[in-house]
C-alpha atoms as a printed R data frame, in Angstrom:
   type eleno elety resid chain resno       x       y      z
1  ATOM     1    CA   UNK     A     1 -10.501 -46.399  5.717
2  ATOM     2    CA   UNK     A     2 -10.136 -42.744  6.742
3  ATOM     3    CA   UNK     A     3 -13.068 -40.145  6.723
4  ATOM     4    CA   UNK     A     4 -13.498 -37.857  4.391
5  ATOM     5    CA   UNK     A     5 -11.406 -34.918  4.412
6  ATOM     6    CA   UNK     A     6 -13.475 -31.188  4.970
7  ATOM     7    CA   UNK     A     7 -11.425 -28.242  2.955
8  ATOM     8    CA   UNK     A     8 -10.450 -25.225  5.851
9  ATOM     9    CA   UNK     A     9 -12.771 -22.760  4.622
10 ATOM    10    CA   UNK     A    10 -11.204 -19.875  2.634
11 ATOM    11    CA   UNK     A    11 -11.087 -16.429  4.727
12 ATOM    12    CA   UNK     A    12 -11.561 -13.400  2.757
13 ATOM    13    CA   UNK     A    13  -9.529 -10.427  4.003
14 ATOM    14    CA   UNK     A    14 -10.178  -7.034  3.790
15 ATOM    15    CA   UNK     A    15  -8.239  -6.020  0.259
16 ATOM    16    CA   UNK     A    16  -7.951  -1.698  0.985
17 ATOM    17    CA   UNK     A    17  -9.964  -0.936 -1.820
18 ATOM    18    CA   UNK     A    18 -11.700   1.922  0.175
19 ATOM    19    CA   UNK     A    19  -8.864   3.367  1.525
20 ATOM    20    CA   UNK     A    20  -7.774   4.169 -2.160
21 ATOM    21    CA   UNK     A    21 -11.490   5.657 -3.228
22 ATOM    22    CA   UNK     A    22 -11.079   7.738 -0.213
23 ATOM    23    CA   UNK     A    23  -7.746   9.200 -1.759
24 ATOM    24    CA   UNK     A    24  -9.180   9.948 -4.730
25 ATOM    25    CA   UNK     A    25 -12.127  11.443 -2.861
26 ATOM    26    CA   UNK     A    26  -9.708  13.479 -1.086
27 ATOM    27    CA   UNK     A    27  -7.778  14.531 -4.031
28 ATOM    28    CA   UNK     A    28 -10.850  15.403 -6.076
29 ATOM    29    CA   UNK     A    29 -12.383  17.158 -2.845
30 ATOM    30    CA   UNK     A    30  -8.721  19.691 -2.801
31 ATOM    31    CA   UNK     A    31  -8.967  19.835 -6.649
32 ATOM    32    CA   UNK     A    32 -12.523  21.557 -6.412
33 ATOM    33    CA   UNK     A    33 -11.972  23.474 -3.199
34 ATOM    34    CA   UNK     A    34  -9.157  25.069 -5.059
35 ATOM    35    CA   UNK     A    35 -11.143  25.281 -7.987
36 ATOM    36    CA   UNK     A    36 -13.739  26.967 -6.263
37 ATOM    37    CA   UNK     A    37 -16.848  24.627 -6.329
38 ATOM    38    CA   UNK     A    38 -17.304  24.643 -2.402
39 ATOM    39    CA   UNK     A    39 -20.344  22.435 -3.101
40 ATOM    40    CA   UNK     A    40 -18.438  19.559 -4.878
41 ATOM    41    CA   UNK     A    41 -14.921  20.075 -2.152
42 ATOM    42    CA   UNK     A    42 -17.703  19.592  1.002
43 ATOM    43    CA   UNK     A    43 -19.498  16.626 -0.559
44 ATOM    44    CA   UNK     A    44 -16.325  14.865 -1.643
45 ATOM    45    CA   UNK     A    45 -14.522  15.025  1.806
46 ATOM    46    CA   UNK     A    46 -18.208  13.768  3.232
47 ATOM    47    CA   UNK     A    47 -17.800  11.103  1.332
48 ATOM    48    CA   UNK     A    48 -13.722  10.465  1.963
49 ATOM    49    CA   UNK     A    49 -14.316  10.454  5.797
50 ATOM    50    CA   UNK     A    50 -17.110   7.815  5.594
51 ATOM    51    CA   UNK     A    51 -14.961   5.455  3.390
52 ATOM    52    CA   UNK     A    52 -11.468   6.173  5.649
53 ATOM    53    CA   UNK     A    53 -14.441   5.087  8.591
54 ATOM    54    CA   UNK     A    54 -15.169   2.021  7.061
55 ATOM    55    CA   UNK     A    55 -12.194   1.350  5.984
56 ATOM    56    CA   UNK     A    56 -11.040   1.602  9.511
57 ATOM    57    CA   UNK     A    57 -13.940  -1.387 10.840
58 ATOM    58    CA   UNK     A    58 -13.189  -3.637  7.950
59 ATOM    59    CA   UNK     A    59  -9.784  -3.211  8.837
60 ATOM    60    CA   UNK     A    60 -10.396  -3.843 12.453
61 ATOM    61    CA   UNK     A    61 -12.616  -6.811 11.864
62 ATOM    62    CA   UNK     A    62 -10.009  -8.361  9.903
63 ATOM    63    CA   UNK     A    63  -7.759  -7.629 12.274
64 ATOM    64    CA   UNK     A    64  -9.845  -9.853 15.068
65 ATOM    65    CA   UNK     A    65 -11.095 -12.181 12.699
């Protein structure tokens, strides 16, 4: 009689999602700089560089993992 057989477990890679919200930050953040709302441009592109940054580290861990 053979033991019981343990499933591998399932790894979950990294799928990009944040790389394409950080386009459309981007895209909105041009948009509104050439617009004209300096206010909305700045905060957008804030918020594009942290996702392209995390992005980046999921990526890496994935990478390594």
């Amino acid at each position: 009689m053979s033991p019981p057989t343990v499933p591998a477990p399932v790894l979950q890679f990294f799928s990009g999602q944040f790389l394409e919200w950080a386009v459309v930050f981007l895209v909105l953040a041009v948009v509104a700089w050439i617009v004209g709302a300096r206010g909305v441009a700045g905060l957008s592109m804030t918020v594009a560089k942290w996702l392209v940054i995390v992005f980046l580290v999921l990526m890496l861990v994935s990478i390594v993992l």
